[in-house]
C-alpha positions, -999 to +999 in steps of 0.1 A: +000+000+000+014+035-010+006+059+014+002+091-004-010+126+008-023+162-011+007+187-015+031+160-006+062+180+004+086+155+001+105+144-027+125+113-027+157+132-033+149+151+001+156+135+031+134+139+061+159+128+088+199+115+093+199+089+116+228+101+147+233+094+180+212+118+193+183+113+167+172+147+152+157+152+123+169+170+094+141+180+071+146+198+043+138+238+043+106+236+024+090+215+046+100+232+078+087+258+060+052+238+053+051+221+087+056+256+104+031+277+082+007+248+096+013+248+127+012+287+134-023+283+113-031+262+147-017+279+171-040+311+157-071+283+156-061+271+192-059+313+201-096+313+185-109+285+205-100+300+240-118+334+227-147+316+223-150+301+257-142+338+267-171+349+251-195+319+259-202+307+222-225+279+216-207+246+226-215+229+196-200+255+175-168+257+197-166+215+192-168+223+158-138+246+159-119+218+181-126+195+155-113+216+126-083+223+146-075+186+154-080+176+120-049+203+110-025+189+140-037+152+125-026+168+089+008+179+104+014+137+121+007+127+087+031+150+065+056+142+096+048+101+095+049+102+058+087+120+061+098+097+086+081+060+071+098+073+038+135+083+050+146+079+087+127+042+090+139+031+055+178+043+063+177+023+095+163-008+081+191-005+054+215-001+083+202-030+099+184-015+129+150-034+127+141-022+163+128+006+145+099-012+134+085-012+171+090+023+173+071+030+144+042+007+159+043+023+194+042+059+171+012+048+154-006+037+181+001+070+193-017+087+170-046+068+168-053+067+200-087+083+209 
């Protein structure tokens, strides 16, 4: 199964992450650039939730704003799970490390936890 996503920022010459000791990632500028657009988009959504409980809007429609703003955090663990399946996972299996195949099940657990 391919697992593909709209506006995919990667490219298979760009490498998400080098594998060192201390395990950091190294994405490329573009998509720091993409991931970090996104995630100020939330922080101004997250901003707008709290106003609303401030001003005691409807429940349902501030649900409705949660909801909007957890599918954008879920759209950011998918561009960064896409990145990381792709690159870091695939350079340690070369490498031999097949550990890293739990990791990657603990992660995904993770993230679909409810």
């Amino acid at each position: 199964m391919v697992f593909e996503l709209e506006n995919n920022p990667f490219k298979e010459e760009e490498s998400c992450c080098i594998v060192t000791s201390d395990r950091k990632s190294h994405h490329s500028e573009k998509v720091k650039k993409n991931l970090i657009t996104r995630l100020n988009r939330i922080e101004g959504q997250i901003r707008g939730i709290k106003g609303l409980i401030e001003k005691d809007t409807y429940c349902d429609d501030v649900i409705t704003q949660i909801s909007a703003t957890q599918s954008a955090l879920n759209s950011v663990a998918k561009i960064l799970l896409e990145g990381h399946l792709k690159n870091c996972v695939v350079d340690r299996i070369q490498e031999g490390d097949m550990e890293v195949l739990d990791e990657v099940l603990i992660t995904i657990q993770k993230l679909t936890k409810l």
